[in-house]
VOBA-1610 file (N, C-alpha, C; in pm, whole numbers, padded with zeros to 5 digits, always signed):
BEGIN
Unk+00085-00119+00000Unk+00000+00000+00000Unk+00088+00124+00000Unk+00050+00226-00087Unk+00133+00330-00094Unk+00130+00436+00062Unk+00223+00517+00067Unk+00225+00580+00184Unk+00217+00724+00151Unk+00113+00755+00180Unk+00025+00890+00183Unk+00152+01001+00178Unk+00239+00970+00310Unk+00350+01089+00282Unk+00434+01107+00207Unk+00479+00972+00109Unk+00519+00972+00000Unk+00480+01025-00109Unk+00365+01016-00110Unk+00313+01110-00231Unk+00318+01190-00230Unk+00277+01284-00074Unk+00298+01407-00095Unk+00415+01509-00116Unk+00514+01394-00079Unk+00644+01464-00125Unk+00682+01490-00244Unk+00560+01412-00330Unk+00589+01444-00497Unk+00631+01597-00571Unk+00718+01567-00644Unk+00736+01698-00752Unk+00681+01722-00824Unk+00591+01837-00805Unk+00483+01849-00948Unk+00518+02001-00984Unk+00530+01977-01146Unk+00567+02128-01169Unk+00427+02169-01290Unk+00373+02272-01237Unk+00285+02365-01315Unk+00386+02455-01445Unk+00364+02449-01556Unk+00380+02519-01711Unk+00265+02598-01754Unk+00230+02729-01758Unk+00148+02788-01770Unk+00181+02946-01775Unk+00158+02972-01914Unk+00193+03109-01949Unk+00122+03271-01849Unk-00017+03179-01826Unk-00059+03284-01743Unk-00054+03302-01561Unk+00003+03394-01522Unk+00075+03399-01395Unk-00100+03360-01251Unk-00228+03380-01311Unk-00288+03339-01249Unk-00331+03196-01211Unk-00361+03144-01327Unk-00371+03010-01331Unk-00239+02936-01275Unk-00108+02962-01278Unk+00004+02900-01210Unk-00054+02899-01025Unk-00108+03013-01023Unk-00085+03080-00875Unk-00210+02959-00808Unk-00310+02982-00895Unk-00445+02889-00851Unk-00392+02785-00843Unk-00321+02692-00942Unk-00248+02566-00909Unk-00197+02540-00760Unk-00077+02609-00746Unk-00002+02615-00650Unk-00067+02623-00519Unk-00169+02740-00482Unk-00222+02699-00393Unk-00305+02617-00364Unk-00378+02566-00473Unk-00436+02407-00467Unk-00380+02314-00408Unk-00287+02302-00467Unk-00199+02172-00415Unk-00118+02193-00289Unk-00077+02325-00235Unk-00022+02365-00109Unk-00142+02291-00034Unk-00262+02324-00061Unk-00390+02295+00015Unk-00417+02194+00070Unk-00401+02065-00006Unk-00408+01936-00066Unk-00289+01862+00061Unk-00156+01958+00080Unk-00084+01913+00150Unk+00068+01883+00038Unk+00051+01891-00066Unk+00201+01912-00130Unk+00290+01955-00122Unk+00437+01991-00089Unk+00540+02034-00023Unk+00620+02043-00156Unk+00639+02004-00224Unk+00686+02054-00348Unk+00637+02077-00502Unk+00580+02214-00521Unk+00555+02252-00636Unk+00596+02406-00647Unk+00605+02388-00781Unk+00693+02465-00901Unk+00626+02497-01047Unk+00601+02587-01040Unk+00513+02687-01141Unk+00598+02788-01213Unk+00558+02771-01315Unk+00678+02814-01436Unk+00547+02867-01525Unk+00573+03005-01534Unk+00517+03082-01669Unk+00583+03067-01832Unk+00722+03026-01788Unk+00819+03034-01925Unk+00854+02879-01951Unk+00759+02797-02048Unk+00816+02651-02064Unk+00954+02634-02102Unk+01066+02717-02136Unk+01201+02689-02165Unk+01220+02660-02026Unk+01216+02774-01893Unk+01287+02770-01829Unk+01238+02615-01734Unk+01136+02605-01769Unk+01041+02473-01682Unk+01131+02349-01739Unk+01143+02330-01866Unk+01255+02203-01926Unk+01329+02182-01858Unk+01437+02312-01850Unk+01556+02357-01825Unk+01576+02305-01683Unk+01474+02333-01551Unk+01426+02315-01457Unk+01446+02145-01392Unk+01355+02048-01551Unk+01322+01923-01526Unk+01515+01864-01564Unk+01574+01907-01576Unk+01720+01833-01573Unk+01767+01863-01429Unk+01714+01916-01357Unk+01763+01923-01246Unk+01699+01877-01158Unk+01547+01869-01128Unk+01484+01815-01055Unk+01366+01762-01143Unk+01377+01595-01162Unk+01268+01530-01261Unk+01092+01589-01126Unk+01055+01632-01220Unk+00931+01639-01211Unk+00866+01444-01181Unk+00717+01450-01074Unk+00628+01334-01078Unk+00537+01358-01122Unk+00520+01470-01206Unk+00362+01501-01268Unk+00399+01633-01341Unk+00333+01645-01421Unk+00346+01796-01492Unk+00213+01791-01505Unk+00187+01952-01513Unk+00011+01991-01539Unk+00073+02140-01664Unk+00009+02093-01759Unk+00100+02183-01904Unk-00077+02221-01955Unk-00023+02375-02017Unk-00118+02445-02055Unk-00045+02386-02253Unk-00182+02392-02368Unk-00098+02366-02459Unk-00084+02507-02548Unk-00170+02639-02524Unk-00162+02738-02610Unk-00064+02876-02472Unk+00062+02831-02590Unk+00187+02941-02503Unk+00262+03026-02616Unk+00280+03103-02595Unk+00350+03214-02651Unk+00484+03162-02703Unk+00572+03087-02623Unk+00710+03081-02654Unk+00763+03000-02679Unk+00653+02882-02659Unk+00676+02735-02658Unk+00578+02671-02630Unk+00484+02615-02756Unk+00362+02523-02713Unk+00396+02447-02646Unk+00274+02361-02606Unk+00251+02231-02545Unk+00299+02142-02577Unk+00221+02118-02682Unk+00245+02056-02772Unk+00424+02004-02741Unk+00543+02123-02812Unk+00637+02077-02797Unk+00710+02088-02677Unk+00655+02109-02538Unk+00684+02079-02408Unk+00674+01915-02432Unk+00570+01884-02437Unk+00507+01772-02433Unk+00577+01682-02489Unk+00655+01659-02619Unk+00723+01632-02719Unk+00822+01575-02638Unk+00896+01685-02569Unk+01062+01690-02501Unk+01021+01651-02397Unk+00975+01644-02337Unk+00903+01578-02184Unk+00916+01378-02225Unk+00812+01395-02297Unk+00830+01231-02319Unk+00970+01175-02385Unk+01032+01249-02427Unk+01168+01217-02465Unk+01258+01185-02362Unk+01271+01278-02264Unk+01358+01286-02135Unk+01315+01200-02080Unk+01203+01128-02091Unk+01136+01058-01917Unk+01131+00885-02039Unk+01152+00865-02124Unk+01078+00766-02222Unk+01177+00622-02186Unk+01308+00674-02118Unk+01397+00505-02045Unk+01377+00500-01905Unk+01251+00609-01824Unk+01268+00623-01706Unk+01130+00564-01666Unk+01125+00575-01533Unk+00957+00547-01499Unk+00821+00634-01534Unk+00720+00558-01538Unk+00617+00680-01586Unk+00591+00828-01522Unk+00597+00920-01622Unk+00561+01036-01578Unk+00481+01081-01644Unk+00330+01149-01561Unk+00194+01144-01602Unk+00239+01324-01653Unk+00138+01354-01737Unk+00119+01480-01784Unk-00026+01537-01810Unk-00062+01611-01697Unk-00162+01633-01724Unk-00249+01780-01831Unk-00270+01768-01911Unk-00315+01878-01970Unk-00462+01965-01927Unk-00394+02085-01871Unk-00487+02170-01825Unk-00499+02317-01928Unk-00624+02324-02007Unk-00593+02403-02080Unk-00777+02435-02153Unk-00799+02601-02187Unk-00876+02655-02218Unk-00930+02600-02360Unk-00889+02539-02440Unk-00886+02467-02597Unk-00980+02382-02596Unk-01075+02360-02624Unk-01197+02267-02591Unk-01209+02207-02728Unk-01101+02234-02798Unk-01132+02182-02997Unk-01097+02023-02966Unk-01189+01930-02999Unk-01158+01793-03014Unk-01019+01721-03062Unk-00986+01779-03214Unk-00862+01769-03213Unk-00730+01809-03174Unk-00768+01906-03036Unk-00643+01955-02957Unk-00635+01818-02896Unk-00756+01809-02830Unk-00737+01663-02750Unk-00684+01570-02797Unk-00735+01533-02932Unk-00665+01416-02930Unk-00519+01428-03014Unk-00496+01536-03010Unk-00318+01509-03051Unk-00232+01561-02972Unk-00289+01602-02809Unk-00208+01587-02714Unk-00254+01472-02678Unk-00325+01365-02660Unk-00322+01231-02606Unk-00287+01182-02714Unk-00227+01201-02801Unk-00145+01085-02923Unk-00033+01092-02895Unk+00033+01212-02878Unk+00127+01281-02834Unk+00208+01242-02708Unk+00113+01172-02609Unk+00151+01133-02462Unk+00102+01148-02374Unk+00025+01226-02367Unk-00034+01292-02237Unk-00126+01208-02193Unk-00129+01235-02027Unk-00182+01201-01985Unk-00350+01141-01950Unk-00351+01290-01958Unk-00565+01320-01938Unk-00510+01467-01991Unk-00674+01494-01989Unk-00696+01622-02055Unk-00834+01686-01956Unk-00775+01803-01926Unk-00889+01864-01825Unk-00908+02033-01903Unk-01025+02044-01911Unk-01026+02214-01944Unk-01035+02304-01790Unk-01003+02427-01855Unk-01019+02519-01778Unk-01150+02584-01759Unk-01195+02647-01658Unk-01117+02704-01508Unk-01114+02531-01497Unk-01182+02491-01472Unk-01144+02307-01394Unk-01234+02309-01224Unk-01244+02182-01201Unk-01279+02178-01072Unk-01153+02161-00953Unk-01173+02240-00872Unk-01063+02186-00788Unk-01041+02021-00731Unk-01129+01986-00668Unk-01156+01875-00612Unk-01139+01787-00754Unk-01186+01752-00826Unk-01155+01693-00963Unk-01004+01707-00976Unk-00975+01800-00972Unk-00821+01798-01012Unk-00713+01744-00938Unk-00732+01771-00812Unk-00672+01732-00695Unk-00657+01567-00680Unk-00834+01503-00709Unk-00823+01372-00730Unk-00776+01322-00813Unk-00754+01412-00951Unk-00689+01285-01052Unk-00563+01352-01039Unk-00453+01437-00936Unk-00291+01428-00979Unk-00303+01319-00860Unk-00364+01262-00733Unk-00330+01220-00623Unk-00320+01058-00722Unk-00419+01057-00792Unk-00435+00884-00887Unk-00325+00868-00890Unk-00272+01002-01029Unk-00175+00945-01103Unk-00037+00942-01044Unk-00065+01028-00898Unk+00128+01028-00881Unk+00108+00885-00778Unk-00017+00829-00743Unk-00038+00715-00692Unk+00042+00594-00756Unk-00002+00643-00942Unk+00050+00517-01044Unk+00198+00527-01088Unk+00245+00654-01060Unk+00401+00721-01079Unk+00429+00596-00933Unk+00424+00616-00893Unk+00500+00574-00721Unk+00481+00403-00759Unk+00372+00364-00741Unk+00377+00225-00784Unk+00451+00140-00928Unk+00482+00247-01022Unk+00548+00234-01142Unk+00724+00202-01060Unk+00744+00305-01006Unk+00852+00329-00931Unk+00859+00219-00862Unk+00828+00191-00764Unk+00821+00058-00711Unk+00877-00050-00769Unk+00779-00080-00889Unk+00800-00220-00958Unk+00890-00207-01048Unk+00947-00077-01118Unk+01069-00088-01152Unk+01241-00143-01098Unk+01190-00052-00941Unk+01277-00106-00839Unk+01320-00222-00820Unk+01227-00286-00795Unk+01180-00418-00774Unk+01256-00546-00903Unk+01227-00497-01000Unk+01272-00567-01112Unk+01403-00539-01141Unk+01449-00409-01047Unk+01638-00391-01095Unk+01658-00499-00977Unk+01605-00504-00844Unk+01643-00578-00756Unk+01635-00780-00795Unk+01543-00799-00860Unk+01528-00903-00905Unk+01676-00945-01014Unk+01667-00838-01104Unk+01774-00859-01196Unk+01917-00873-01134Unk+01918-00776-01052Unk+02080-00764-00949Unk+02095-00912-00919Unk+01989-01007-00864Unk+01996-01119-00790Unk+02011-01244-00893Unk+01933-01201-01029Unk+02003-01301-01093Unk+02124-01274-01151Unk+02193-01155-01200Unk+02328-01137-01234Unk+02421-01231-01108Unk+02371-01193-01019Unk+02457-01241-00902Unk+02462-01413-00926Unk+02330-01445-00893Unk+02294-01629-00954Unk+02385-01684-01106Unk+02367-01591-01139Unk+02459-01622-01274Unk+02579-01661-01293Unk+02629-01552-01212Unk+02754-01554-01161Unk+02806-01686-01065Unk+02720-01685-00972Unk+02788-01788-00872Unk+02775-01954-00979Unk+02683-01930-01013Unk+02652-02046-01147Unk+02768-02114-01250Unk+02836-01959-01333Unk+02914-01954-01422Unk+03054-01976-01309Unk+03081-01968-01217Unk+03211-01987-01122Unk+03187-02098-01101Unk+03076-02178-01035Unk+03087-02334-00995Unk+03133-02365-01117Unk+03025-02318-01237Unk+03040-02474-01379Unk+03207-02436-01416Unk+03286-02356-01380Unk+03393-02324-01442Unk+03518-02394-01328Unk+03434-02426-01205Unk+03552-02518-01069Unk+03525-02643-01129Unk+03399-02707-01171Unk+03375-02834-01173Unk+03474-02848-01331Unk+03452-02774-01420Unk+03617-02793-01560Unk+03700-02838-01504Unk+03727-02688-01392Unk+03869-02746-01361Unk+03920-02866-01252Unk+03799-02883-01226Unk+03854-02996-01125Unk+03855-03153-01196Unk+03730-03104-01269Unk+03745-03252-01403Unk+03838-03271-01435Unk+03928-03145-01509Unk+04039-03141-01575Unk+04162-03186-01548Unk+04201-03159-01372Unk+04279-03236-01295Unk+04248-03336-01261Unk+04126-03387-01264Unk+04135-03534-01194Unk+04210-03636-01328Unk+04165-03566-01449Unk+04235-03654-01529Unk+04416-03663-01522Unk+04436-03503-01529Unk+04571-03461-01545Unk+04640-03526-01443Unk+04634-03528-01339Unk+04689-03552-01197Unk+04728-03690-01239Unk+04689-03808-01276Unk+04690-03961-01275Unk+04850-03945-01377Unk+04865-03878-01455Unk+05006-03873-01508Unk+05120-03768-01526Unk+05043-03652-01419Unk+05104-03510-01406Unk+05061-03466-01244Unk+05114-03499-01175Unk+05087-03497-01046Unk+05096-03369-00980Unk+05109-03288-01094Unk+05117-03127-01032Unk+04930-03075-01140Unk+04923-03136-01191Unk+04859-03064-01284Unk+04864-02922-01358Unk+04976-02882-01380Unk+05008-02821-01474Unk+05037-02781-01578Unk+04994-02931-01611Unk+05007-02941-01797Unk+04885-02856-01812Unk+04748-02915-01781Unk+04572-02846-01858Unk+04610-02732-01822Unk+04678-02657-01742Unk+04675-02498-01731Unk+04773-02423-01839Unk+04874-02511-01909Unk+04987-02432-01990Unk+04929-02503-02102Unk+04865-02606-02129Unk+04787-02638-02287Unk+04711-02495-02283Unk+04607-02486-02215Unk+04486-02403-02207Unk+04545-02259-02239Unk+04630-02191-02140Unk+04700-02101-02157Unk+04757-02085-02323Unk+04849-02167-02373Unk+04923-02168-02506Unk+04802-02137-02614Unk+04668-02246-02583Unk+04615-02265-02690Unk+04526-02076-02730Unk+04494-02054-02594Unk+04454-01938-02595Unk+04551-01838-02674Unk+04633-01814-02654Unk+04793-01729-02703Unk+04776-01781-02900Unk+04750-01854-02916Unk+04788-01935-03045Unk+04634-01859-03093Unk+04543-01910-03065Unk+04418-01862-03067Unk+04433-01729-03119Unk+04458-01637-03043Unk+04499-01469-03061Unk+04581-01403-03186Unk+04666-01536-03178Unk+04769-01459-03291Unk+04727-01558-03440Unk+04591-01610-03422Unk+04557-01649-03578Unk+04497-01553-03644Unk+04489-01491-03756Unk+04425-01371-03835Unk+04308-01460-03842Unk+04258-01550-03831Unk+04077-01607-03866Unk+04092-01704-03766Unk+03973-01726-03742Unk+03959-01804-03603Unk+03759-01795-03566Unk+03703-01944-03608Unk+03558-01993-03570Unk+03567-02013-03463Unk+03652-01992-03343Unk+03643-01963-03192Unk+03670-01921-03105Unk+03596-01869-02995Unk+03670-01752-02931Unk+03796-01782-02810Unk+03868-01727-02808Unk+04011-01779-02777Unk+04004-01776-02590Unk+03907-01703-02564Unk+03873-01714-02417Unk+03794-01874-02400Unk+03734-01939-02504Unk+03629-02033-02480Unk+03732-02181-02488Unk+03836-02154-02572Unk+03992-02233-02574Unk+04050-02230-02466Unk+04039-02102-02388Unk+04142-02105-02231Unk+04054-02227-02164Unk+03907-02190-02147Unk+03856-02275-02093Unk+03865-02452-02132Unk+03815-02462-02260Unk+03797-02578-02269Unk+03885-02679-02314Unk+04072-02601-02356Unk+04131-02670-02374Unk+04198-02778-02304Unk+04215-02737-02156Unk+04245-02796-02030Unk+04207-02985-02025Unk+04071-02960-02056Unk+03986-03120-02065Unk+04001-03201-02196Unk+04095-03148-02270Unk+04136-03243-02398Unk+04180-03363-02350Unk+04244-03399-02194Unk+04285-03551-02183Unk+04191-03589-02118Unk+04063-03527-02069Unk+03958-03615-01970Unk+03974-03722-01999Unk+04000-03806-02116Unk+03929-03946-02145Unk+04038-04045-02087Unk+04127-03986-02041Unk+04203-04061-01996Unk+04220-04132-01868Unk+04029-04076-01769Unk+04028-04168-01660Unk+03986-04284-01711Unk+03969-04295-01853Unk+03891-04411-01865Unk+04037-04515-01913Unk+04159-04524-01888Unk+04278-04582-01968Unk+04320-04645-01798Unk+04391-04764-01833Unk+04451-04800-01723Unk+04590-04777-01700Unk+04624-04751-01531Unk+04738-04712-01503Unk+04897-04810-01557Unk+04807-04916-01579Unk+04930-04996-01617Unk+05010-04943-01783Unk+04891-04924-01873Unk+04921-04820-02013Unk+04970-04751-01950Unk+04895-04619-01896Unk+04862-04427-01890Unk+05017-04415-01787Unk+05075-04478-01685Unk+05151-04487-01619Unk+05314-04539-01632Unk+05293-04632-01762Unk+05408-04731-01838Unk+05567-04663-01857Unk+05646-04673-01808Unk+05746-04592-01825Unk+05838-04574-01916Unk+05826-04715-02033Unk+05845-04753-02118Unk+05730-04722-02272Unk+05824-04774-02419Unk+05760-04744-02498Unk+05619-04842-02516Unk+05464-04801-02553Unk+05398-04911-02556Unk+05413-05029-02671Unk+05296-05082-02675Unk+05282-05238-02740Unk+05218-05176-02842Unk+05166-05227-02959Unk+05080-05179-03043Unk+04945-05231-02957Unk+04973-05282-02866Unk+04794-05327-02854Unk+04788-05226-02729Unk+04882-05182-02669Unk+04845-05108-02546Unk+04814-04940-02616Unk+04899-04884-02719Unk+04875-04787-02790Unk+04726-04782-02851Unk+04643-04887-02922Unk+04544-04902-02945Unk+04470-04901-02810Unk+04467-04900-02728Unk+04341-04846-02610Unk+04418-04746-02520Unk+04538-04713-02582Unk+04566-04521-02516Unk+04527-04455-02626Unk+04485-04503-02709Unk+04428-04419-02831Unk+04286-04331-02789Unk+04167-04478-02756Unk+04086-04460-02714Unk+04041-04318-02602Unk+04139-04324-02568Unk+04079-04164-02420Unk+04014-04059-02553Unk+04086-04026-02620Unk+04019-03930-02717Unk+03825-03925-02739Unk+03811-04069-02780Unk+03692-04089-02764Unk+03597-04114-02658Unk+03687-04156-02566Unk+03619-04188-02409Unk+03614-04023-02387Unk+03737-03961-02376Unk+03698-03809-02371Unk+03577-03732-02441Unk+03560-03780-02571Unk+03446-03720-02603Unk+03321-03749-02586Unk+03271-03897-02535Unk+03189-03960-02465Unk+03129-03844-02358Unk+03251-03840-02240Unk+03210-03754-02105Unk+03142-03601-02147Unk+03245-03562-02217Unk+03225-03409-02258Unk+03086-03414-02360Unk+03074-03458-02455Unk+02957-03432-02543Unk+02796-03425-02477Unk+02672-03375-02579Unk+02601-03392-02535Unk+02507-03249-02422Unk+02615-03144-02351Unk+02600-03061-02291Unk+02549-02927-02387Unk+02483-02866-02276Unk+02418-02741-02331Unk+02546-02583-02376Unk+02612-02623-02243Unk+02730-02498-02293Unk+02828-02540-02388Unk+02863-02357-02452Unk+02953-02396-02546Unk+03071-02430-02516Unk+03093-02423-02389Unk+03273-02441-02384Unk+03271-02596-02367Unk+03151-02674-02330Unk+03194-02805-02291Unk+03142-02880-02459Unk+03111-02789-02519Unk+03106-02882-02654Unk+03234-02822-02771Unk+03270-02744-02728Unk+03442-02706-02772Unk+03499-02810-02684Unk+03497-02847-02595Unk+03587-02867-02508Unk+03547-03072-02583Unk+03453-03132-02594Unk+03437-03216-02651Unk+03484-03242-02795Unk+03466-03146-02869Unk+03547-03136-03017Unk+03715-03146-03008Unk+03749-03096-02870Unk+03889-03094-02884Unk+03956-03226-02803Unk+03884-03289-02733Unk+03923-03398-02714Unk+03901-03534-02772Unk+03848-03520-02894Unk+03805-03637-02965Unk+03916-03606-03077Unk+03960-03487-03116Unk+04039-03435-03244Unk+04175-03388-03245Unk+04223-03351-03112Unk+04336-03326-03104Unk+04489-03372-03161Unk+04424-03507-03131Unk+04578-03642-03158Unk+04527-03645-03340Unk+04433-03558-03391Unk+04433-03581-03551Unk+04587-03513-03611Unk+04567-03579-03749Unk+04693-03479-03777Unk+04682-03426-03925Unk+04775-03327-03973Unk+04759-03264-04078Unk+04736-03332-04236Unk+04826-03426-04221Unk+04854-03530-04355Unk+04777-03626-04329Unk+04646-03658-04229Unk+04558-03767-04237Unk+04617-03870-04146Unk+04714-03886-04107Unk+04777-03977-04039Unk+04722-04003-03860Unk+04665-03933-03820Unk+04612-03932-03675Unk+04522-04020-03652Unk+04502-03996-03530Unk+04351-04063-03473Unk+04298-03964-03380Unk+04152-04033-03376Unk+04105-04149-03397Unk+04038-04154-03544Unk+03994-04085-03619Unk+03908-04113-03718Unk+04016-04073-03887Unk+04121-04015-03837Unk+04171-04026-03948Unk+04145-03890-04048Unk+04080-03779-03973Unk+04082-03641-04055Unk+04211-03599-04089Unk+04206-03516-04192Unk+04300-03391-04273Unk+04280-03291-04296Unk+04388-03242-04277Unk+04336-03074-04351Unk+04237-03012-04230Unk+04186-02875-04369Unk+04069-02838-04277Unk+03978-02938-04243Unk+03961-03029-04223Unk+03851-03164-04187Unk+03864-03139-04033Unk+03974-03145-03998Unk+03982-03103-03843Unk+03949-03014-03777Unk+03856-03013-03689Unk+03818-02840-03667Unk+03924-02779-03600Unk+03956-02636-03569Unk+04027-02596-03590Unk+04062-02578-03432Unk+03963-02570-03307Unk+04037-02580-03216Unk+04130-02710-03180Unk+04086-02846-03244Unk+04186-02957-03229Unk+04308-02886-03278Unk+04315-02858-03386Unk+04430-02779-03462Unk+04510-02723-03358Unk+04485-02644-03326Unk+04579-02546-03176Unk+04610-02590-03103Unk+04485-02680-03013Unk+04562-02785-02885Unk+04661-02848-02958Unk+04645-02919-03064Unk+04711-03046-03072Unk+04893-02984-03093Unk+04914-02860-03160Unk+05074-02748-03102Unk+05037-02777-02985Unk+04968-02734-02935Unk+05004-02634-02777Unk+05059-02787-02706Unk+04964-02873-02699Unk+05001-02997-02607Unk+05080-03114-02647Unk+05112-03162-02782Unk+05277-03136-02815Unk+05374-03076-02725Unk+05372-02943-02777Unk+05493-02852-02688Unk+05506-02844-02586Unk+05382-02844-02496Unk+05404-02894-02326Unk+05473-03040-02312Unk+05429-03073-02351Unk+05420-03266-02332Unk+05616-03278-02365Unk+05656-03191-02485Unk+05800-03213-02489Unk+05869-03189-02414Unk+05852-03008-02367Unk+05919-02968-02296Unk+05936-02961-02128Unk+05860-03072-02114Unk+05802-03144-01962Unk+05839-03315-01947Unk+05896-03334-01820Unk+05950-03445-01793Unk+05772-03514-01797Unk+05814-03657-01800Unk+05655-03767-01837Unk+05741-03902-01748Unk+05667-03981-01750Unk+05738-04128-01678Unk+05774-04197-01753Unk+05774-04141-01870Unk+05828-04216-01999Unk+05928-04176-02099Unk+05934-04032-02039Unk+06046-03898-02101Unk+06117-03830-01995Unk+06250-03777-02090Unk+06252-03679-02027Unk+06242-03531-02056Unk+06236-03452-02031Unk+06219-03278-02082Unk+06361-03264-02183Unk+06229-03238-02299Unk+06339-03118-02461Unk+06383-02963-02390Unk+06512-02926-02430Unk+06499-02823-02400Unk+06387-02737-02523Unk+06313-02595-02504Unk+06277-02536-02573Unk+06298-02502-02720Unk+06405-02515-02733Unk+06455-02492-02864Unk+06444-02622-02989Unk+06474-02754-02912Unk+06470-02819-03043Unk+06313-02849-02994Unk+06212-02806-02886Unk+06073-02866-02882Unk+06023-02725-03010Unk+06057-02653-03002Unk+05974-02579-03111Unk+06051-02582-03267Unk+06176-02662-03280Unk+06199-02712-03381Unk+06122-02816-03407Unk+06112-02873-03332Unk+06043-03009-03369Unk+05860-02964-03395Unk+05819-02891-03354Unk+05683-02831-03425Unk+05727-02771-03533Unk+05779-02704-03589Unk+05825-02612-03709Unk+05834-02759-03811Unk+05916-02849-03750Unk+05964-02970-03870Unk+05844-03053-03883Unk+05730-03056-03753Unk+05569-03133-03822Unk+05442-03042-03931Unk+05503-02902-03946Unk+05445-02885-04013Unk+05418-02866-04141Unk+05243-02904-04174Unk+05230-02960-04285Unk+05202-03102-04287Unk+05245-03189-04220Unk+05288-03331-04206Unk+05163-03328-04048Unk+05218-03366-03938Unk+05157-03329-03779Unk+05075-03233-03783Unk+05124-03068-03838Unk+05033-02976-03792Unk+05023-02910-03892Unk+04899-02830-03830Unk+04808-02725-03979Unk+04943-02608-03979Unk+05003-02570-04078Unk+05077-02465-04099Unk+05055-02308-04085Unk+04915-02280-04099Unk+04855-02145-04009Unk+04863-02164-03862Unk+04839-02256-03779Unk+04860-02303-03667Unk+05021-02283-03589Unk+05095-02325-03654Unk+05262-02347-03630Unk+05323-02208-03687Unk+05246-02127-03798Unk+05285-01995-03788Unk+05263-01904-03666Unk+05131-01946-03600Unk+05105-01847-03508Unk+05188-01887-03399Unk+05216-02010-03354Unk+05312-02021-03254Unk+05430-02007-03290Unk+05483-02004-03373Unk+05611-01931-03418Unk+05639-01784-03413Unk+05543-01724-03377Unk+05485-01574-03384Unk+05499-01576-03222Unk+05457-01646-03166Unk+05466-01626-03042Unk+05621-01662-02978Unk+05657-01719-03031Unk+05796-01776-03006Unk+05923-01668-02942Unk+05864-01568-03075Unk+05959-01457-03070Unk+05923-01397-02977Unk+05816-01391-02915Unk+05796-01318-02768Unk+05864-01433-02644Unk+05934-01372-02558Unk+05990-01435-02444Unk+05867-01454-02377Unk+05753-01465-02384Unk+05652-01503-02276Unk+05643-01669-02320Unk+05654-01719-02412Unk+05626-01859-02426Unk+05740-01965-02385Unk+05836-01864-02386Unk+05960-01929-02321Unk+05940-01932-02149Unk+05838-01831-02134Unk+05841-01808-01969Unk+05728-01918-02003Unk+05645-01954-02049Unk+05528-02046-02025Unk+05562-02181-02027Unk+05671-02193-02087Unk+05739-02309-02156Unk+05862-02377-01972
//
């Protein structure tokens, strides 16, 4: 329920060329119990006025000397048209039908002639600054609603982005016990991402989803995934598999990063000349974030001790990408990390 003293604290400003009719206003509404009104003979200076203190009602005469109604009326609904409702009431001597109705096409509120009843008048500004206040309200109300889901959103978009990363390590951890590989793939691929002149994905959605390119590898046994030695052809044939076990887990989801993040773990181990797995793409056939991981995690994987390796220094690991491409890797791909090369940050990443 609205509160009586609220209303009356409303701002209502009177526009009215003639200094009597302002005056009759004013003490009307003093009467009434209003505490703020503002009566303006000169509609420039009344505009001029409403940038400083928004008016909750205007009561506008439409035949003025210096500035119709009409285009009071005009600039009024302009100023107020992203804000809450503000009623306009037209008080005015013009009794021609079509005044009326092209100040109510126009915006306005109601339309009252002059002299007017007091009591009539009084009751319909108390309505409308009734429907101003309750407008106000539920606007409020709906920024407050909105604040709470930005916030929900948020806490939303932070869990689904812990549960990545914790996916991401549970895989990583079983053969990287720091888990710091999914953070310097993810990282690189992003960097590589940036410095391609064309690119069908966004290189923030790569930070994210490159990390989970080995998920599939809880599904491999430690006796393979762990082997310290070179494998068997039959043990290589089901370390093959994580790719697809990876894309198993990941596919299927509503967000985009976990269906990037599924494309890149089924495609990564592809390779340029057709020679990869699992399915044996080429070329552009590969989408293009496999393309990037499959540099980026290479170049980690070299330049990082494994239970089966030991750490390249930097130099022949990014020779040895320079010499797969074309062959291993897409050659727009191995340009951009070659691009990055020359910056000492990949050496610091490296």
């Amino acid at each position: 329920m609205l509160n009586k003293d609220v209303i009356k604290k409303s701002q209502i400003f009177i526009i009215d060329d003639e200094p009597a009719n302002v005056l009759f206003l004013e003490r009307l509404f003093e009467w009434e119990g209003f505490t703020l009104v503002s009566g303006f003979t000169d509609p420039v200076e009344a505009l001029e006025a409403c940038r400083f203190a928004a008016p909750d009602i205007v009561l506008l005469d439409l035949q003025m000397p210096t500035m119709s109604g009409y285009e009071v009326l005009e600039q009024l609904r302009e100023a107020s048209s992203e804000g809450p409702f503000l009623p306009v009431l037209v008080f005015t001597a013009d009794v021609n039908p079509e005044s009326r109705k092209r100040a109510l096409s126009m915006g306005a509120t109601d339309f009252l002639t002059k002299p007017g009843d007091a009591t009539e008048i009084a009751l319909r500004v108390n309505n409308f600054l009734g429907m101003r206040h309750l407008h106000r309200e539920v606007m409020q109300q709906k920024e407050v609603l909105e604040h709470k889901v930005q916030e929900r959103t948020a806490d939303l978009e932070a869990s689904r982005m812990d549960v990545l990363h914790r996916l991401a390590k549970a895989s990583e951890c079983r053969d990287d016990d720091t888990g710091d590989h999914i953070h310097r793939v993810g990282e690189l691929s992003c960097q590589i991402a940036m410095a391609l002149s064309s690119l069908d994905c966004c290189p923030n959605d790569l930070f994210l989803a490159a990390p989970l390119h080995d998920v599939g590898k809880i599904g491999i046994p430690d006796s393979i995934l762990l082997k310290p030695g070179r494998l068997t052809l039959e043990e290589f044939e089901v370390m093959k598999t994580h790719t697809q076990i990876g894309h198993q887990i990941l596919s299927g989801s509503p967000s985009p990063v976990l269906q990037l993040a599924a494309t890149i773990a089924l495609t990564h181990h592809e390779k340029w000349d057709g020679s990869g797995y699992p399915k044996g793409l080429s070329g552009s056939d590969i989408p293009i974030a496999g393309r990037i991981v499959a540099v980026a995690d290479v170049f980690d994987a070299l330049t990082h001790s494994r239970p089966y390796k030991n750490a390249w220094p930097v130099e022949e690991a990014v020779s040895e990408i320079a010499k797969g491409s074309g062959s291993h890797f897409d050659p727009e791909v191995v340009n951009a990390f070659m691009s990055l090369n020359m910056n000492p940050g990949i050496r610091h990443a490296a």
